[in-house]
One Martini backbone bead per residue (centre of mass of N, CA, C, O) as a GRO file, in nm:
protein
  381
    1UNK     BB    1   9.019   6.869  -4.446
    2UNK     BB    2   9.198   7.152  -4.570
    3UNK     BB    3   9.162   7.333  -4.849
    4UNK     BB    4   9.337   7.519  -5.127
    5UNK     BB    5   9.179   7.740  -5.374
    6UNK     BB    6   9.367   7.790  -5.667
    7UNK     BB    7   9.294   8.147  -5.841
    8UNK     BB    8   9.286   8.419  -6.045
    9UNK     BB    9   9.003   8.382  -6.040
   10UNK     BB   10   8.671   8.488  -5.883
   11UNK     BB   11   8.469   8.333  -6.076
   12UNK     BB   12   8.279   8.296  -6.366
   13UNK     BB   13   8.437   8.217  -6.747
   14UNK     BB   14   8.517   7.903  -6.728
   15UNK     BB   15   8.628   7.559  -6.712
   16UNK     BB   16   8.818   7.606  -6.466
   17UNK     BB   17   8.586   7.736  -6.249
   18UNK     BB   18   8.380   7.522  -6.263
   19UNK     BB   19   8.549   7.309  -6.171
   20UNK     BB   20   8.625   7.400  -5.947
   21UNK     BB   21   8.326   7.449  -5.784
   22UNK     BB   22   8.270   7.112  -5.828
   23UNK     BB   23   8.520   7.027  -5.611
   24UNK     BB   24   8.449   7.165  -5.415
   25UNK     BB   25   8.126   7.096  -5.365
   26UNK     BB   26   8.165   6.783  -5.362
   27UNK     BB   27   8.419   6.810  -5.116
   28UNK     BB   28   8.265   6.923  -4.874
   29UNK     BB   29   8.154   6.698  -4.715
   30UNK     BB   30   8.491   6.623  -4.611
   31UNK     BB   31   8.618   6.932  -4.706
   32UNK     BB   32   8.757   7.208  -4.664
   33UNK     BB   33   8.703   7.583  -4.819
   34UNK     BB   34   8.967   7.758  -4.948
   35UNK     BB   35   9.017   8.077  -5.107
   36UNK     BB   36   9.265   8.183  -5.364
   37UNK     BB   37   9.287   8.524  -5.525
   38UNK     BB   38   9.409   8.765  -5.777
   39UNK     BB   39   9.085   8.801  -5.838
   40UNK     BB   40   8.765   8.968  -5.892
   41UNK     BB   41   8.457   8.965  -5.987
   42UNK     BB   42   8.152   9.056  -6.075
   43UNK     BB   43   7.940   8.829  -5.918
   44UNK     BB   44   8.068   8.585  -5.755
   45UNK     BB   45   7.869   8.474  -5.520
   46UNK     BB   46   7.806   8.160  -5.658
   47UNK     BB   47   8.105   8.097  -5.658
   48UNK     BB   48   8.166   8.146  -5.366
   49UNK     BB   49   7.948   7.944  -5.210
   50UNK     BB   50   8.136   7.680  -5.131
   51UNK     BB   51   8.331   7.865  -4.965
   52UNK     BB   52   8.435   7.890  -4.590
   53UNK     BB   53   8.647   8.105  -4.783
   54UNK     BB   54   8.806   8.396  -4.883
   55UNK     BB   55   9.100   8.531  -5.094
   56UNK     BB   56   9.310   8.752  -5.165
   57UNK     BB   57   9.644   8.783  -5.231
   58UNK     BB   58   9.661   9.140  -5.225
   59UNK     BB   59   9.540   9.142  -4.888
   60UNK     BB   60   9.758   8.964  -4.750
   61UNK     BB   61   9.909   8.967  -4.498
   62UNK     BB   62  10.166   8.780  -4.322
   63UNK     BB   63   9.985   8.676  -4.107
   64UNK     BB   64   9.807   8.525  -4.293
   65UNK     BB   65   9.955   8.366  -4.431
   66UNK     BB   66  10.062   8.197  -4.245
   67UNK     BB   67   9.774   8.086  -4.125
   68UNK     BB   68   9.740   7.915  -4.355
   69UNK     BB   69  10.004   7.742  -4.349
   70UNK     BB   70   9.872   7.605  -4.065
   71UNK     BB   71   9.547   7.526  -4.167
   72UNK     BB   72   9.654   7.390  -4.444
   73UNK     BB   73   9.690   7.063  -4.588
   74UNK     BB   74   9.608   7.176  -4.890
   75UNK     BB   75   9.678   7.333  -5.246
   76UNK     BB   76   9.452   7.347  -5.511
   77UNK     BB   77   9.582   7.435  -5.845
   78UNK     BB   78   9.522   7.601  -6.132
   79UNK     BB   79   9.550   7.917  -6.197
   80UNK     BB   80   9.847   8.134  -6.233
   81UNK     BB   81  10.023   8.480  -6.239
   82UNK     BB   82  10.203   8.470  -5.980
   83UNK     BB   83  10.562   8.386  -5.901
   84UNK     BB   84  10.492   8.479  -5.595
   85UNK     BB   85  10.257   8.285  -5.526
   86UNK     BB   86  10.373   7.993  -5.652
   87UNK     BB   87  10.643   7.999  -5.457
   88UNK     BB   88  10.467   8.035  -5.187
   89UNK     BB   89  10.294   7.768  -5.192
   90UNK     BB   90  10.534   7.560  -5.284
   91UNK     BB   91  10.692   7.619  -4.979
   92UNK     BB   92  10.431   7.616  -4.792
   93UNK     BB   93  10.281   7.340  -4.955
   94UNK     BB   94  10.112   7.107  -5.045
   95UNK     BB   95  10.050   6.998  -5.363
   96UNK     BB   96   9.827   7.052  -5.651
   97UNK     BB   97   9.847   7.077  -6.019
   98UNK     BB   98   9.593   7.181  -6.270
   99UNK     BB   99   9.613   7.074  -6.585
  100UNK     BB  100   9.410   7.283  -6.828
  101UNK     BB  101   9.644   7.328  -7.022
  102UNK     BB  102   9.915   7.525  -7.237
  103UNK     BB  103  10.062   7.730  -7.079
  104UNK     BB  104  10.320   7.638  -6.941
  105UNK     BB  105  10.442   7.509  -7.221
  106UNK     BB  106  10.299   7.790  -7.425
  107UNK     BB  107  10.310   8.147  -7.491
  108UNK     BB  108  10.010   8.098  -7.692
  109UNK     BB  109   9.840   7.847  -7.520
  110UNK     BB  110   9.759   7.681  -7.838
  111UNK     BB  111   9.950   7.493  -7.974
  112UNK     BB  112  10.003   7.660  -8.231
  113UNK     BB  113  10.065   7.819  -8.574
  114UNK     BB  114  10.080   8.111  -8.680
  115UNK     BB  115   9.931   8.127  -9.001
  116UNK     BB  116   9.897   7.807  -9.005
  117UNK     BB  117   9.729   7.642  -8.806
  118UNK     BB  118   9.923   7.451  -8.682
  119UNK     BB  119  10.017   7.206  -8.475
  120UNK     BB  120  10.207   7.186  -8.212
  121UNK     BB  121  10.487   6.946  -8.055
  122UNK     BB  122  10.646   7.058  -7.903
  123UNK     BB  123  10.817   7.183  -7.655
  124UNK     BB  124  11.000   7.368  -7.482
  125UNK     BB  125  11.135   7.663  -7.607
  126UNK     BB  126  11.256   7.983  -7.566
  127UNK     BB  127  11.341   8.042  -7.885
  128UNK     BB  128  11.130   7.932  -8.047
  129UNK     BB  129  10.871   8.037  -7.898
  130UNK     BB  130  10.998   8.356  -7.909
  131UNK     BB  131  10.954   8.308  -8.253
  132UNK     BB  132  10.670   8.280  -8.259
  133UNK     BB  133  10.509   8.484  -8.095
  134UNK     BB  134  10.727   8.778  -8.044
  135UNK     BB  135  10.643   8.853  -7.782
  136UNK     BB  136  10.342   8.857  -7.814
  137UNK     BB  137   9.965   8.975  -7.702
  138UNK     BB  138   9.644   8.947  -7.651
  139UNK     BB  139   9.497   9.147  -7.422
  140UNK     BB  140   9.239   9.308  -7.294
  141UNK     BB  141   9.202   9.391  -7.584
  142UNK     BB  142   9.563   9.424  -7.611
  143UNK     BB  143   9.883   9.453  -7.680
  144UNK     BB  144  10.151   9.261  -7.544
  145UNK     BB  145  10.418   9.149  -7.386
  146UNK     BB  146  10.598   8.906  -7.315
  147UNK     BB  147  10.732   8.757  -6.989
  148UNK     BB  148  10.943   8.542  -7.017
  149UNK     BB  149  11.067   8.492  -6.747
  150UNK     BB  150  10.800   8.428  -6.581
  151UNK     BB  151  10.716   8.184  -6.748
  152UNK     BB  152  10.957   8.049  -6.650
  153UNK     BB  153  10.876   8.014  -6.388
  154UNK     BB  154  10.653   7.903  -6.357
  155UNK     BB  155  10.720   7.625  -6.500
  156UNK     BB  156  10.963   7.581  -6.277
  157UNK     BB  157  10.674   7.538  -6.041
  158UNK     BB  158  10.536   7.331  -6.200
  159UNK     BB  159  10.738   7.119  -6.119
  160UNK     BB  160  10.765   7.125  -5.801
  161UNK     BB  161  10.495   7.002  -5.738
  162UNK     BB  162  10.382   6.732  -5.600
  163UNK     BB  163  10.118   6.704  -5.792
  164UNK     BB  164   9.971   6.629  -6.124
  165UNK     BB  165   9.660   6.702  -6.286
  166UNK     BB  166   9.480   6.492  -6.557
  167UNK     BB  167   9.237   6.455  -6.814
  168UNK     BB  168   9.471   6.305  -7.020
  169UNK     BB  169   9.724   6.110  -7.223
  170UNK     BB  170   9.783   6.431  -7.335
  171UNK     BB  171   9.893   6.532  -7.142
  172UNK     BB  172  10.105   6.362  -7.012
  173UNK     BB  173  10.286   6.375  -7.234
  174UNK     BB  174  10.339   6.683  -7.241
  175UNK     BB  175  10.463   6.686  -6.980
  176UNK     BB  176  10.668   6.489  -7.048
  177UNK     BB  177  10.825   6.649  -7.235
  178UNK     BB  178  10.797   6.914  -7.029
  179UNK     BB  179  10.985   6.790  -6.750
  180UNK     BB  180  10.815   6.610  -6.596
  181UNK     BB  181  10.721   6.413  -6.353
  182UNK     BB  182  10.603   6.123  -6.371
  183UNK     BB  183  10.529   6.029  -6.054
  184UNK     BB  184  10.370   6.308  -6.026
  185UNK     BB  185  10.149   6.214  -6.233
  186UNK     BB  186   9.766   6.206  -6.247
  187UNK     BB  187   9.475   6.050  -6.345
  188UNK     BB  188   9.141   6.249  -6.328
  189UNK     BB  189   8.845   6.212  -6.400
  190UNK     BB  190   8.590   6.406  -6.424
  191UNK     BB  191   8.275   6.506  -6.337
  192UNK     BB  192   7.875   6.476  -6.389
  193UNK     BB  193   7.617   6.524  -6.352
  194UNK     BB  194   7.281   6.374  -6.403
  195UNK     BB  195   7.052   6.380  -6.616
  196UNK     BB  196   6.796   6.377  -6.734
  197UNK     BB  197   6.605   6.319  -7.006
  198UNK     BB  198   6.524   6.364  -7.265
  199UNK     BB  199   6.286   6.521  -7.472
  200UNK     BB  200   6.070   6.448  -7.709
  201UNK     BB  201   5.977   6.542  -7.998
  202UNK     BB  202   5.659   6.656  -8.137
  203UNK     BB  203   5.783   6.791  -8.376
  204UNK     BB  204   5.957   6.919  -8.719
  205UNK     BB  205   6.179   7.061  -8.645
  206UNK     BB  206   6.482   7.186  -8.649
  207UNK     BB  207   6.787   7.097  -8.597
  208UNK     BB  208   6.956   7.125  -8.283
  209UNK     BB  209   7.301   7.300  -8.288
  210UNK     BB  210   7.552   7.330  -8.053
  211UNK     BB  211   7.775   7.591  -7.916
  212UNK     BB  212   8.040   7.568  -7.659
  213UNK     BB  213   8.256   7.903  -7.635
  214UNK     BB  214   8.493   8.047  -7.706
  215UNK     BB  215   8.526   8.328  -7.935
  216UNK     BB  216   8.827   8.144  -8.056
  217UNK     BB  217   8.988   8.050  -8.297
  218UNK     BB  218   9.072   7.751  -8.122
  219UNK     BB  219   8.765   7.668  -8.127
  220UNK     BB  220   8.643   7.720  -8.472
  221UNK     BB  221   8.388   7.809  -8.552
  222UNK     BB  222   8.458   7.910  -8.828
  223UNK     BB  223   8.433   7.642  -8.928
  224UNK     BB  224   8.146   7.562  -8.862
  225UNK     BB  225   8.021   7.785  -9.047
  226UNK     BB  226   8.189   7.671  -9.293
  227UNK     BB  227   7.978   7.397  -9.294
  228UNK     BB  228   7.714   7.497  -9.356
  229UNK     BB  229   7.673   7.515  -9.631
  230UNK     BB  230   7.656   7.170  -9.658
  231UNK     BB  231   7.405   7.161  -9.571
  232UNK     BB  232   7.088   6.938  -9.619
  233UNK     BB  233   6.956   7.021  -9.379
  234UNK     BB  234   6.781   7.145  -9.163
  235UNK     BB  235   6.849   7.432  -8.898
  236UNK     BB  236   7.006   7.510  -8.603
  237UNK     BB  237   7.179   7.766  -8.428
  238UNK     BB  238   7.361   7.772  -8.140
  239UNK     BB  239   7.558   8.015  -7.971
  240UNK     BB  240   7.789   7.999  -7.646
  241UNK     BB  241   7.964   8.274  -7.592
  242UNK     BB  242   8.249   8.427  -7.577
  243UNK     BB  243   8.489   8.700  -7.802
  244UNK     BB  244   8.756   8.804  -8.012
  245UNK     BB  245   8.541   8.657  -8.240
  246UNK     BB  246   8.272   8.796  -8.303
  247UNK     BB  247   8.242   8.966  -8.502
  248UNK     BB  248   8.393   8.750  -8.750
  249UNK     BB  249   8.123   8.588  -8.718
  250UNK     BB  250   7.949   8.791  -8.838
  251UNK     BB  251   8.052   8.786  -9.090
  252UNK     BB  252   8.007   8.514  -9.158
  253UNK     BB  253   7.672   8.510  -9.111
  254UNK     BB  254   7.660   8.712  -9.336
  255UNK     BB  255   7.789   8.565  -9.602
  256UNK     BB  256   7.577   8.320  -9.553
  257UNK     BB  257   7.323   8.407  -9.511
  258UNK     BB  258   7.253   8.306  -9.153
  259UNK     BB  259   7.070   8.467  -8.929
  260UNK     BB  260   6.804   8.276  -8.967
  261UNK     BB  261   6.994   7.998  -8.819
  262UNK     BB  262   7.200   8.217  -8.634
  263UNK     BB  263   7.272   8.229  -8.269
  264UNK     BB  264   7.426   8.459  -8.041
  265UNK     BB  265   7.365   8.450  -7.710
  266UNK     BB  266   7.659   8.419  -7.537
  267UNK     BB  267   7.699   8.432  -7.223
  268UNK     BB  268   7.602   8.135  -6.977
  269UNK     BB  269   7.609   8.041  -6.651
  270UNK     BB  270   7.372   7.870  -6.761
  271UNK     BB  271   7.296   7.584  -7.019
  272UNK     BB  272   7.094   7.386  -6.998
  273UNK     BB  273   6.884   7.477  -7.174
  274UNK     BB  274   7.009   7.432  -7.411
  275UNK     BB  275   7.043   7.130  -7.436
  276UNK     BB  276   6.729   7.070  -7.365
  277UNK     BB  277   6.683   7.139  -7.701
  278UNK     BB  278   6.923   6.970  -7.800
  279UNK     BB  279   7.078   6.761  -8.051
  280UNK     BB  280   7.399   6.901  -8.127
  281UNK     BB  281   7.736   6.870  -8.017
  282UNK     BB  282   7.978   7.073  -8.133
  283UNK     BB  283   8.409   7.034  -8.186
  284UNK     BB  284   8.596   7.253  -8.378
  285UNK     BB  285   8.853   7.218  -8.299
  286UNK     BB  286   9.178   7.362  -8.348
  287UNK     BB  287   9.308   7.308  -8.070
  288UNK     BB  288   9.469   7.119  -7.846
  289UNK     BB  289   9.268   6.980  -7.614
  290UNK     BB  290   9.288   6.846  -7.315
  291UNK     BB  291   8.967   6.738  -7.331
  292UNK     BB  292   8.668   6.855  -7.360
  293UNK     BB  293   8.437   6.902  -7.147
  294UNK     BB  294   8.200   6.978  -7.311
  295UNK     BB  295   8.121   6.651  -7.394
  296UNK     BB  296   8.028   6.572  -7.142
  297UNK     BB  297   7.832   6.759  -7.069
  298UNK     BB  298   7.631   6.638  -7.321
  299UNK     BB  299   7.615   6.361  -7.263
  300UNK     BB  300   7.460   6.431  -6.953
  301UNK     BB  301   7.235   6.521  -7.198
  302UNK     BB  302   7.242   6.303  -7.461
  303UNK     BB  303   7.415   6.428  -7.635
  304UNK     BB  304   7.611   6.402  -7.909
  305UNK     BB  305   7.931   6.435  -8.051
  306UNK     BB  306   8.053   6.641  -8.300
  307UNK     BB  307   8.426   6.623  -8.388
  308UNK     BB  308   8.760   6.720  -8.381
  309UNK     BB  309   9.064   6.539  -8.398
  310UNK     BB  310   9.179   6.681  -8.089
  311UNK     BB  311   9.371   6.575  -7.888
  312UNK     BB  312   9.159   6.435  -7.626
  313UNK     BB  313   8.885   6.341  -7.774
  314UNK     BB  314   8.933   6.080  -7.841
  315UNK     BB  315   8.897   5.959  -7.549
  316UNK     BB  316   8.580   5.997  -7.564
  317UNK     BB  317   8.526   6.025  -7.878
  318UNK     BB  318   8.355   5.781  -8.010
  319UNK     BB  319   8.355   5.638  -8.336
  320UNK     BB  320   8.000   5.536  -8.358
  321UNK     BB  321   7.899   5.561  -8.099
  322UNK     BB  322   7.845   5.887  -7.973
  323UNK     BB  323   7.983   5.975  -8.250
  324UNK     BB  324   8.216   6.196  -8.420
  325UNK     BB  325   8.508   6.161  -8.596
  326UNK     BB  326   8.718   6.424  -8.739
  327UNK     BB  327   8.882   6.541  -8.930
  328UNK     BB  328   9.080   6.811  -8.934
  329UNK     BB  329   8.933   7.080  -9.115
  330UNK     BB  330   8.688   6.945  -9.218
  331UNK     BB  331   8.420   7.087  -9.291
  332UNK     BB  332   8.248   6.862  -9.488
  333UNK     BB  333   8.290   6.606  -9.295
  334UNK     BB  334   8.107   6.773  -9.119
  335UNK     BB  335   7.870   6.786  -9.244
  336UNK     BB  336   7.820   6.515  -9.310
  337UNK     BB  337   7.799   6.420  -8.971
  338UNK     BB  338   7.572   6.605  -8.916
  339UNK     BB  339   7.350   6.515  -9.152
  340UNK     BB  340   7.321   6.245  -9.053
  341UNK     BB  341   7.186   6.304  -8.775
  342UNK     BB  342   6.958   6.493  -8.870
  343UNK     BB  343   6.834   6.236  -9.051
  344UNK     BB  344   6.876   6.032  -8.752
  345UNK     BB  345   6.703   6.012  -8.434
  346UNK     BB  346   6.776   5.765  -8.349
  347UNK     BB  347   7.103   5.804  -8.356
  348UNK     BB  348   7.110   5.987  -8.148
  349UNK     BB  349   7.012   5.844  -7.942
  350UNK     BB  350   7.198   5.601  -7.920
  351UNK     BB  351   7.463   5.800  -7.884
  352UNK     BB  352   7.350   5.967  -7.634
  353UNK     BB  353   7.359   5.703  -7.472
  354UNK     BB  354   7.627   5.627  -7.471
  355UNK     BB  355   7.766   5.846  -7.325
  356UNK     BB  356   7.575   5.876  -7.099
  357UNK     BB  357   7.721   5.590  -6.999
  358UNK     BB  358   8.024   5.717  -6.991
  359UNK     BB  359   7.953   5.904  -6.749
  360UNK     BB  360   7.844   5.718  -6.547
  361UNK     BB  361   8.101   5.486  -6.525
  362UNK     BB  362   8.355   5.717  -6.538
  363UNK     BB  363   8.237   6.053  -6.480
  364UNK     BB  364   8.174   5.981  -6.186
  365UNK     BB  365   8.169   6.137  -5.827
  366UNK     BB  366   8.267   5.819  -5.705
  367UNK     BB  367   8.561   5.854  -5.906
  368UNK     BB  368   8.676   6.129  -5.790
  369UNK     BB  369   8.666   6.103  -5.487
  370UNK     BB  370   8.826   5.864  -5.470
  371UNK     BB  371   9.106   5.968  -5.644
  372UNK     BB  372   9.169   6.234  -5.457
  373UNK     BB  373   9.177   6.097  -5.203
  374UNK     BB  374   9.417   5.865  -5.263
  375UNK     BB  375   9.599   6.164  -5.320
  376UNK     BB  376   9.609   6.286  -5.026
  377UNK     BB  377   9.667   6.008  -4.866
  378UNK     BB  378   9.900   6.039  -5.031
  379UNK     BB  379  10.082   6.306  -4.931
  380UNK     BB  380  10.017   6.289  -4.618
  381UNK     BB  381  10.244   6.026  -4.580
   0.00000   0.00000   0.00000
């Protein structure tokens, strides 16, 4: 089966970049791979080699698009953001629509109410989105006004595709707060290569804690540095990512005067050296994850992971058993589980296996595969 890898961007990004190149990577063995995006990125070609083509859509003529519509035999959606592309695809292709987070109906995307930082629990409503928003966002370091109508029809295409994919029973809710069909949503667990075994400290070095994701305010970092204050065991951080709040979190990490404890990484295309030196990683975020695959990341490599009880996380992260989970925002409750680990490397490496089994048995490539496979040949049917 020849399969259509839809997505804004051609290269590493994020967390839906990395997912797409996985499922295409995984499912090539069975399954042609063929890309189409709205734009590429410098340097995409290791994301682009799992697909045995790759198309821009501002590129195909009319003949090309044709030639798609006939030779690919479903479509695998993930990020779009031209309503005559998404229009396009839902017309002529059988589709399976991957929603990877709140855009399509949440106008700030992050699912929460601005300077008051509360998590909106609403559907979408025009009127009402349209007055929390301002009708304004920042892209590309620029404020711009929202396209109302584009996000819009937008919505009103994503409820039209044939199958949607969600990785957690809190977005299947959301789905269907705002008006998708039941029986067209499928839950399909994400999956993770198997690492080694972390290989055991011989010395007294302090504890390595890891955050992974981009440096905004939804991520919560700034909650994880005022967290810092309250630990009473020595600690490094070390931040991977980056983001419009990099300024604003050095300015907290000069306030709290801890250069020498925390550090600014960057974004890096492999992690895993991170993972493998790290003891425990953090998941401040303030924003309703719809999933939180990074904490999969982290169980893959052994590691616990403490974080904030938002969104999906739950589904995942069970407390006292692979981590903690904690109160949303409260820093000090994170301080305090943060400590507990710090201070006891058995219960680490406990937690951090109990993690690595759930990642064994339930969110491993031949659950994926086979979940993703029954889902293409009722479609087929």
């Amino acid at each position: 089966m020849k399969i259509l890898y839809v997505n804004t961007t051609q290269g590493f990004v994020g967390g839906v970049e990395r997912y797409l190149h996985s499922a295409a990577d995984l499912l090539s063995d069975q399954h042609e791979a063929v890309g189409l995006f709205e734009h590429s990125l410098r340097g995409y070609s290791d994301f682009s080699s799992v697909f045995n083509q790759t198309f821009l859509y501002n590129e195909l003529d009319e003949d090309g698009r044709e030639n798609l519509a006939e030779e690919v035999n479903v479509a695998f959606l993930h990020k779009i953001s031209d309503p005559e592309l998404f229009e396009l695809l839902v017309n002529n292709f059988k589709t399976i629509l991957m929603v990877h987070d709140h855009d399509y109906y949440c106008l700030r995307h992050h699912k929460y109410y601005p300077f008051l930082r509360i998590n909106c629990k609403r559907p979408f409503q025009p009127l009402v989105c349209s007055l929390c928003s301002g009708l304004i966002e920042k892209r590309k370091g620029r404020i711009q006004p929202i396209p109302l109508l584009k996000r819009m029809q937008i919505l009103k295409l994503a409820r039209q595709t044939d199958n949607q994919i969600v990785l957690s029973e809190f977005m299947r809710e959301n789905l269907l707060k705002n008006d998708f069909s039941a029986d067209k949503i499928q839950k399909i667990h994400p999956f993770y290569k198997i690492q080694q075994k972390k290989s055991e400290k011989a010395d007294s070095s302090p504890a390595q804690l890891l955050f992974v994701g981009q440096i905004i305010r939804g991520k919560g970092l700034d909650q994880l540095i005022d967290s810092l204050q309250y630990l009473k065991n020595p600690y490094t951080l070390s931040i991977i990512g980056k983001g419009n709040d990099t300024a604003f979190i050095q300015s907290l990490i000069k306030k709290y005067n801890l250069e020498k404890r925390v550090c600014l990484e960057g974004w890096k295309s492999n992690v895993d050296e991170y993972y493998s030196k790290s003891d425990i990683l953090i998941v401040p975020s303030r924003w309703q994850e719809p999933f939180g695959l990074i904490g999969m990341e982290a169980f893959s490599h052994h590691l616990p992971v403490v974080g904030f009880d938002v969104g999906g996380i739950g589904e995942w992260l069970h407390d006292e058993e692979n981590g903690y989970l904690v109160e949303p925002g409260n820093t000090r409750a994170l301080a305090k589980k943060i400590d507990e680990l710090i201070s006891n490397p058995k219960l680490r490496e406990k937690m951090g296996k109990a993690g690595f089994e759930l990642v064994k048995t339930e969110y491993n490539q031949e659950n994926f595969v086979e979940r993703f496979n029954k889902l293409l040949k009722e479609l087929d049917a």
